[in-house]
N, C-alpha and C positions, 0 to 999 in steps of 0.2 A: 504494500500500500504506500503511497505516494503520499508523503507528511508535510504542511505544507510550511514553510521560515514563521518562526511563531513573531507575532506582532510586537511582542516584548523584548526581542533579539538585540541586542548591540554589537558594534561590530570590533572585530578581532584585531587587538591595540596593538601597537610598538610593540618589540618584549625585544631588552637585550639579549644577548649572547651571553654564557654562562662557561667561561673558561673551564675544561675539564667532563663538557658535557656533548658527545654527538649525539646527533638522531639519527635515526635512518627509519624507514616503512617498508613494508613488501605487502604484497600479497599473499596471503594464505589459503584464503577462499575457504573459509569456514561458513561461509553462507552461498548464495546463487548470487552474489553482487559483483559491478566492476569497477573495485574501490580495492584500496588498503586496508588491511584490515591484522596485521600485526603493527607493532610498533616498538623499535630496539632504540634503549637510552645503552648508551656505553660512557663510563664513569672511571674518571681518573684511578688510580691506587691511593690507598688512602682515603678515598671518599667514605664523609661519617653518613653514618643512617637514621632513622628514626618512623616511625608509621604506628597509625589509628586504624583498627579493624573493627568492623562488625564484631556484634554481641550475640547475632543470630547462631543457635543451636544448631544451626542445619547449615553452619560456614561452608566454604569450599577447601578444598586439598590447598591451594591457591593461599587463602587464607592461615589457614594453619601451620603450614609452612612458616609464611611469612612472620606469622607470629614469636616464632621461636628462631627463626635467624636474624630477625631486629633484633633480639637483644645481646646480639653479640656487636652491633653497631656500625658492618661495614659494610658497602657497597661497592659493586666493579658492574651491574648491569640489571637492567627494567625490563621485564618483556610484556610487553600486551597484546593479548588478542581480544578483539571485538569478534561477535556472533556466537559467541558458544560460553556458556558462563562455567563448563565443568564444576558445574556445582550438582550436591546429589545422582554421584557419577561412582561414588566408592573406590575400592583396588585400585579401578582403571585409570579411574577420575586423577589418582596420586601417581599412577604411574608415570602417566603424561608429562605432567608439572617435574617430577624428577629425571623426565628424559630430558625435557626441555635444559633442565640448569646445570643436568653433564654435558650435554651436547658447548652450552654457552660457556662454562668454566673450561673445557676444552680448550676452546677458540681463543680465550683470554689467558690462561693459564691462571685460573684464580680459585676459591673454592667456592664451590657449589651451594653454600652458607653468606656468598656473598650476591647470588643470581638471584633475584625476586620477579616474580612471575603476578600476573594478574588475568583474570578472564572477566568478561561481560556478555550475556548474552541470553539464550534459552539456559533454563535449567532441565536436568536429568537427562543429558545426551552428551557422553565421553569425549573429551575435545581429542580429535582425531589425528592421532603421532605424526603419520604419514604429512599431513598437511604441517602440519605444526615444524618438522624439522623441515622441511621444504623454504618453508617462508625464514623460516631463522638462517637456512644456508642464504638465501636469496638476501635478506635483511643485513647479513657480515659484508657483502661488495657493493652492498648497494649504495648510491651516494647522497651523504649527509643531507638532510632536507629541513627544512625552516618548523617553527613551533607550530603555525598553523597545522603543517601536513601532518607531523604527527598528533595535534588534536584531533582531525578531522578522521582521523587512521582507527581511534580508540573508542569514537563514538556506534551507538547503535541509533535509539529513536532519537538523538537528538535534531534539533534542527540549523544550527548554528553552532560555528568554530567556539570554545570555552578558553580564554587567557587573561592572565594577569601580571602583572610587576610591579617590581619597585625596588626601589636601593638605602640603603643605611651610609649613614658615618659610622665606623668602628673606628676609636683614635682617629690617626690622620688619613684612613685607606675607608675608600668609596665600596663599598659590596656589593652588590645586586642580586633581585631573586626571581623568580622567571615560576610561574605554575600554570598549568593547565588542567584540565577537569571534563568529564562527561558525566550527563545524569540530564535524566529530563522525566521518569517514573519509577515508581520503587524508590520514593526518597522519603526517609522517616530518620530523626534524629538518635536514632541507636548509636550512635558512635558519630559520625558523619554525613558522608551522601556515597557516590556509589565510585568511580574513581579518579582520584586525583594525587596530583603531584606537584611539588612545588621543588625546583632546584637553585641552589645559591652556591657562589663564590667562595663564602665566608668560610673562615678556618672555624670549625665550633665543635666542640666534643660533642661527643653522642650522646650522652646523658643531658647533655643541656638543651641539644637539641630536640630529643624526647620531650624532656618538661617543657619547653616553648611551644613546641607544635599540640602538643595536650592541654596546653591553656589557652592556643588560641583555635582551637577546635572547639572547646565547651562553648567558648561565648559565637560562633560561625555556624560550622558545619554541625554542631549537634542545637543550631536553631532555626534551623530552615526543616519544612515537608510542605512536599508536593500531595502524598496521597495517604499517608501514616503507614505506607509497608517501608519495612525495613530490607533489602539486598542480605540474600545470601556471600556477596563479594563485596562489602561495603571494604574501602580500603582509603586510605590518605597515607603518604609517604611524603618525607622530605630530604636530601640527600643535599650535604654540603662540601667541594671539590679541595676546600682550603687554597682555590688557588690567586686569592685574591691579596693574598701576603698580608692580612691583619694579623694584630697581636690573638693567639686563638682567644677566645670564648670560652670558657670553661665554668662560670657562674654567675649570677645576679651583679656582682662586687665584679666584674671583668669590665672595662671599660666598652662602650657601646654597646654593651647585653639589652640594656632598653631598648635602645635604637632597633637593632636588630631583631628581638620581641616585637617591638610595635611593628614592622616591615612586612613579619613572618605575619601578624596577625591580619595583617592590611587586603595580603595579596588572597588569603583563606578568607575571609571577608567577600573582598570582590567575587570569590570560586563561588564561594556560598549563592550569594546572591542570582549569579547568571543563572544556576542551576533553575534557580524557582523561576526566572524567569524564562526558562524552557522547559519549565511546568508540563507533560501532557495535556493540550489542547487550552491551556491559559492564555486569557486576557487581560488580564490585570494583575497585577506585581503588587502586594499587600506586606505591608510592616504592620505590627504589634505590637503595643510599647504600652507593658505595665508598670505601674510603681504601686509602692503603698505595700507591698506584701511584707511576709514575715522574715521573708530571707530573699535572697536573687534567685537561689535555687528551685522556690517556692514558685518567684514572678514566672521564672524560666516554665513551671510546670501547668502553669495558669493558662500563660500565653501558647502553649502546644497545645492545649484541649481546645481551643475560639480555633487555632488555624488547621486542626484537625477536624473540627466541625464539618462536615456536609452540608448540613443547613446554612453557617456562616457562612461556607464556602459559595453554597447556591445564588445565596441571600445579595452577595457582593456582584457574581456572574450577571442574574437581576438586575444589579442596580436600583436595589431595596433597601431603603437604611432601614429596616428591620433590626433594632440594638436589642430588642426584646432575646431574639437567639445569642449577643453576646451574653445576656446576662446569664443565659441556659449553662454555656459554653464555660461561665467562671462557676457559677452552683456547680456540673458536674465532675470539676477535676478535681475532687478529692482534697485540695486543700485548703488554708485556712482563709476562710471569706463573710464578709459579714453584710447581708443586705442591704442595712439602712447608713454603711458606711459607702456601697459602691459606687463608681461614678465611670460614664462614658461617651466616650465622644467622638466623633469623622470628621476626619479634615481639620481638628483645631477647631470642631464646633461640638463642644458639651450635649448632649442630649437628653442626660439622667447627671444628676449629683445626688449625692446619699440617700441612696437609692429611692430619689424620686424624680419623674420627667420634671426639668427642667421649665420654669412657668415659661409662658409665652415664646415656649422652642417653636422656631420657623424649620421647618423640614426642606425649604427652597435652596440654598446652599448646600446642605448636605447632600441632597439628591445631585444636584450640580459636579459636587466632588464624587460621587461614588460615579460618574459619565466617565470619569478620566480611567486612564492605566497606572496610575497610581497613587493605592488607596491608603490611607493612615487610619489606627485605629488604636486607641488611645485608651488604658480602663487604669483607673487609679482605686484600688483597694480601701485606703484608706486605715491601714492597719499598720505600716511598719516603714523601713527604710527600704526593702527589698524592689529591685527593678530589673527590667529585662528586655530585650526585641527579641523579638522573633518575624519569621521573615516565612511568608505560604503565596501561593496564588488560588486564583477563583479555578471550582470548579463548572466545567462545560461540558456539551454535549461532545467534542474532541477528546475527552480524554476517553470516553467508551466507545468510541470510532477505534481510536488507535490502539485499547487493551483488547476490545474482542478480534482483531483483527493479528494478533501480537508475532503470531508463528508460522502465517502464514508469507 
């Protein structure tokens, strides 16, 4: 099926070069497409590591893996394949994935504990060797290609290239960080979204890098959903080449560690966001922004139940200021809420204060702002310090276009 550039798409920015980092694409043909559809990062020596997996039970070989060779912190190579998510694939499912990182620690002379492997695609159909080392021999000559081609290489329903940058001061040396991302369904804050990567220059331990990338994940990538599923392949990686000659990174008390925190969270940020914004069949691009709650963690869980909503989701699709379903949305998330303290509002227009409508609320602006592509929704608790965005789009009739149509 034929999906068409979502309305909410931006387009695929500048991104510098990342000393220490080639691409390259092939083709593997894990689907009936005439596209790329593996994607090989090859990674100086010495490249530290770090990566956020899915929570889901029913992870892939893919995941698993990766899980237990991040924490040994090194990286020499990425491999991606789009069309086949080798998930709920078993033995085979692992066979695969282990063919793949001796075949690549081979070619690199590196260990098999430094080769991380990712899939996206259908689940319960064994990502197919034969292709797989095909496209990997094809991938090792093939010549280096720009960050778009390898976004474009990783994606499945999306509709639009995913990238982002930015650069830090450390001391007196410039760093830069370069990510990209695919995800457009199956996006639920379980850990993240479904695959991305962000790579930098910066010399940074691996343990630093871990806690940076896990902090700037909670407040991003685990505050965005599309549809409240969680990916069996949910993954985030960060890989940094040290080739940018700062002083390394190695704690909060290292000089530029902010700097570079803030950059790392920036470009996870921007990832987060595109994703919602290639939402399944979305129209409008929705922020969520509580206060007042008991904790952040609290607001944080507040704001998932309103962008998890169906109804809300409908409500916005519409162009319905219907706040009555946010008020459902904060009642049914379990935590701490009190109704004659609630209050809410669109666009920077209050609707409800403690918990009552607003006297003489004009519903004419707010309808006004729920016309546009993007929507603000505002609920202040009224209970605590606790605050939070979170980041959904509107649910349409596109997204059950493109999920019953998924495999075919």
């Amino acid at each position: 099926m034929q999906i068409s550039r979502s309305p909410l798409a931006r387009p695929f920015p500048e991104m510098p070069a990342i000393a220490g980092v080639t691409l390259r694409v092939a083709r593997a043909r894990y689907k009936e497409w005439d596209r790329c559809d593996l994607t090989f990062a090859e990674l100086a020596e010495g490249t530290a590591a770090a990566g956020v997996f899915t929570k889901s039970a029913c992870a892939s070989s893919e995941v698993e893996l990766g899980r237990e060779a991040v924490k040994q912190g090194r990286a020499r190579a990425l491999i991606v394949n789009a069309g086949n998510s080798n998930a709920f694939t078993g033995y085979r499912g692992r066979e695969a994935v282990e063919a793949i990182q001796a075949q690549v620690s081979a070619a690199l002379g590196c260990g098999v504990d430094e080769v991380f492997v990712s899939s996206t695609g259908v689940i319960g159909v064994p990502l197919p060797k034969d292709k797989a080392r095909a496209g990997i021999e094809a991938a090792l000559v093939a010549e280096p290609c720009s960050w778009e081609d390898a976004t474009n290489a990783i994606g499945t329903t999306d509709t639009f290239a995913k990238g982002a940058g930015a650069s830090a001061m450390v001391g007196d040396t410039r760093v830069e960080l370069a990510g990209i991302i695919k995800g457009s369904g199956m996006i639920a804050p379980d850990m993240a979204t479904m695959l991305g990567y962000i790579f930098t220059d910066a010399d940074v331990a691996p343990a630093f890098l871990q806690e940076a990338l896990e902090r700037a994940n909670a407040a991003t990538f685990s505050c965005i959903t599309v549809d409240g599923d969680t990916s069996t392949s949910d993954t985030v990686m960060a890989f940094a080449t040290a080739k940018a000659g700062n002083a390394r990174i190695t704690g909060w008390d290292s000089p530029g560690a902010d700097a570079f925190a803030a950059a790392l969270a920036d470009v996870c940020r921007n990832l987060a966001q595109l994703v919602v914004r290639d939402g399944e069949g979305a129209a409008k691009f929705i922020t969520i922004r509580v206060s007042g709650a008991v904790s952040d963690d609290s607001a944080r869980r507040v704001g998932l139940s309103i962008a998890n909503s169906p109804l809300v989701k409908t409500a916005i699709a519409g162009e319905d200021a219907n706040w009555g379903r946010v008020v459902m949305a904060v009642g049914k998330a379990g935590e701490p809420a009190d109704r004659d303290t609630l209050s809410i509002a669109f666009g920077g227009i209050w609707t409800a204060k403690n918990g009552l409508p607003v006297e003489g609320y004009d519903e004419a602006p707010v309808a006004a702002h729920l016309k546009g592509e993007e929507i603000d929704i505002a609920v202040d608790l009224g209970l605590g310090d606790g605050r939070a965005a979170v980041w959904t789009c509107d649910l349409t009739h596109g997204y059950i276009a493109i999920n019953a149509d998924y495999r075919s």
